[in-house]
C-alpha positions as CSV (number, residue, x, y, z in Angstrom):
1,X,143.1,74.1,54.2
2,X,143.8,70.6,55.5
3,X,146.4,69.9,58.5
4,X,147.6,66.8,60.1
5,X,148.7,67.0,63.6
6,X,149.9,64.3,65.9
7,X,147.3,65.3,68.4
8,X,144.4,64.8,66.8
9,X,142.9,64.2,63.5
10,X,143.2,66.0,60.2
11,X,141.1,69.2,60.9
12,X,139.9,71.6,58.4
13,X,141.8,75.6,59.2
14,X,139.3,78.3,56.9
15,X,141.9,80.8,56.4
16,X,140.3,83.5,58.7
17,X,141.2,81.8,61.7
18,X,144.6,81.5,61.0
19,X,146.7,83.4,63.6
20,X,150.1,84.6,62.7
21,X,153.2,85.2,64.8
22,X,155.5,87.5,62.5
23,X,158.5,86.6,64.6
24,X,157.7,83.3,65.0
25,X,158.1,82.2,69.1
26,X,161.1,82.3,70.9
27,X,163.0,79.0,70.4
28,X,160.6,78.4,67.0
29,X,160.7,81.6,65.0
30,X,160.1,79.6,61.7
31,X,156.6,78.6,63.1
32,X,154.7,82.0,62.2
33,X,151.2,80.9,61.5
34,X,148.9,78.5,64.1
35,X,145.6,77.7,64.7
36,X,143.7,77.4,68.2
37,X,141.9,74.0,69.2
38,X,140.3,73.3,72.0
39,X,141.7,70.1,73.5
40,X,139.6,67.2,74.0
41,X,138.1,66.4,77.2
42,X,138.8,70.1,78.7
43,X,137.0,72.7,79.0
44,X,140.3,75.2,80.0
45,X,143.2,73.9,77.8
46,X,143.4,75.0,74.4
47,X,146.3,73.7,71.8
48,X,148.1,76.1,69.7
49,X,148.9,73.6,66.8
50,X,151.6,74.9,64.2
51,X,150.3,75.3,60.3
52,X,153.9,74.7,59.1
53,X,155.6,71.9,61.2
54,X,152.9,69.0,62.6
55,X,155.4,68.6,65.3
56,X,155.0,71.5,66.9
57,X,151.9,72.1,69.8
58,X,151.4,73.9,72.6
59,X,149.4,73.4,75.1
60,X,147.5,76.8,76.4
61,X,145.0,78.1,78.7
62,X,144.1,81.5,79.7
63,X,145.6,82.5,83.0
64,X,142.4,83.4,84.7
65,X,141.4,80.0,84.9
66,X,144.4,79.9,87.4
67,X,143.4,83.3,89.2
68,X,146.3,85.1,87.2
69,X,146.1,88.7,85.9
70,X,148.5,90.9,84.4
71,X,149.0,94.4,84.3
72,X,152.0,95.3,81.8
73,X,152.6,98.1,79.5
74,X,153.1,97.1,75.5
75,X,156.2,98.6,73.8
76,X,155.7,100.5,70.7
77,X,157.5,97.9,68.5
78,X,154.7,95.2,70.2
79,X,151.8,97.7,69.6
80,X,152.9,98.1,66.2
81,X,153.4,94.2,65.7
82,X,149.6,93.3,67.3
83,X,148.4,96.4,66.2
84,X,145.7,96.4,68.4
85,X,142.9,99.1,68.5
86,X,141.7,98.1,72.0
87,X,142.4,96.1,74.5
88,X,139.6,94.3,74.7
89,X,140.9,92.8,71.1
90,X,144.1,91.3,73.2
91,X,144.0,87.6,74.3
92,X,146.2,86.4,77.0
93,X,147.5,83.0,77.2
94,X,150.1,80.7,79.3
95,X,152.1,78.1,77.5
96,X,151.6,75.2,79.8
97,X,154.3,72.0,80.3
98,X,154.0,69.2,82.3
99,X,156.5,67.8,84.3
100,X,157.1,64.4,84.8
101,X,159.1,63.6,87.3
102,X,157.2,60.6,88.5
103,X,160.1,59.9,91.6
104,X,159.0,63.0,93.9
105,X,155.2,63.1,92.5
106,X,152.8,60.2,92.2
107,X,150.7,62.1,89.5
108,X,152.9,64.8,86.9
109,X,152.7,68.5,87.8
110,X,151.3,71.2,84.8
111,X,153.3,74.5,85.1
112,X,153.1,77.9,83.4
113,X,155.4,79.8,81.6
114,X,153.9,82.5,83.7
115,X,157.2,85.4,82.6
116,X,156.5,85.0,79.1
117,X,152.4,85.2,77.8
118,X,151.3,84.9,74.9
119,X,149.5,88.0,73.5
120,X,146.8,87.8,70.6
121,X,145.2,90.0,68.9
122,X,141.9,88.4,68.8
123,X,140.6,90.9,65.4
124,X,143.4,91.0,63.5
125,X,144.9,87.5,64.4
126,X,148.1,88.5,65.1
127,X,150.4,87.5,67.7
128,X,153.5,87.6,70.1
129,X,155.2,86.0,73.0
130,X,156.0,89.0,75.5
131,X,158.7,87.9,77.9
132,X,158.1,89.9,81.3
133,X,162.0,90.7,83.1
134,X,160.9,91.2,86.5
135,X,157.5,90.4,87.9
136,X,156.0,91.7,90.7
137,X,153.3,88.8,92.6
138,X,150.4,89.5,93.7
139,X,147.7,87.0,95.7
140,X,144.2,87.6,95.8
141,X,142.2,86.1,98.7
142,X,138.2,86.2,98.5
143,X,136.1,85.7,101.3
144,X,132.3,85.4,100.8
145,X,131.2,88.8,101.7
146,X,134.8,90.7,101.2
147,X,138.4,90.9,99.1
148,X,141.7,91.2,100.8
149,X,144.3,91.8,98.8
150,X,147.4,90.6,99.5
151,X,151.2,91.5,97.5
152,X,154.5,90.1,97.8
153,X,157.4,92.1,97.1
């Protein structure tokens, strides 16, 4: 299969690598099926290009690149959707925007949606956007011979 997209050339999708969102994502539910691309000239941003609609990209990265980790439980109804085997199968990932508000920053800002992750199930390429209601923040500090751990409430 053959797509255009206006972020790059036409690239060639072998139907393997096709990852599929059964509900779509919030805000673009009739986008269900993507492919992954890893965007030129970075080595941490990935864009999640839409099989269906051209249009529609998203710029993604994993959040350990920005020293982010989650712990979350899955409800059954998400299990069921990824269904994942193990959780070394799941792929996290952060839908990145950039904001360009040139007047209070000489150079735009890239932000996270860090309460909503995407979740992939890296096997069975199946995927959801989890939305997180309340989030609990937690900073890591590393020195070179120890950790301190440090949370907010």
């Amino acid at each position: 299969m053959e797509i255009e997209s206006r972020s790059f050339a036409s690239q060639q999708v072998a139907a393997d690598s096709i990852i599929s969102f059964p509900q779509g994502i919030p805000g673009f539910e009739n986008e269900t099926q993507f492919q992954l691309f890893q965007q030129e000239g970075s080595e941490i941003v990935f864009l999640l290009q839409s099989l269906i609609d051209e249009d529609v990209a998203f710029s993604v990265a994993q959040p350990t690149n920005f020293n982010i980790n989650y712990h979350f439980v899955l409800t059954n109804e998400e299990e069921a959707t990824l269904e994942i085997d193990s959780t070394n199968d799941l792929l996290i990932l952060l839908i990145l925007h950039r904001s360009d508000d040139m007047e209070k920053n000489a150079f735009p800002t890239i932000k996270g949606s860090i309460k909503s992750p995407l979740l992939i199930n890296t096997k069975k390429r199946l995927g959801i956007q989890k939305s997180l209601a309340e989030i609990e923040q937690s900073i890591t500090l590393t020195e070179k011979n120890s950790e301190i751990d440090v949370s907010e409430a």
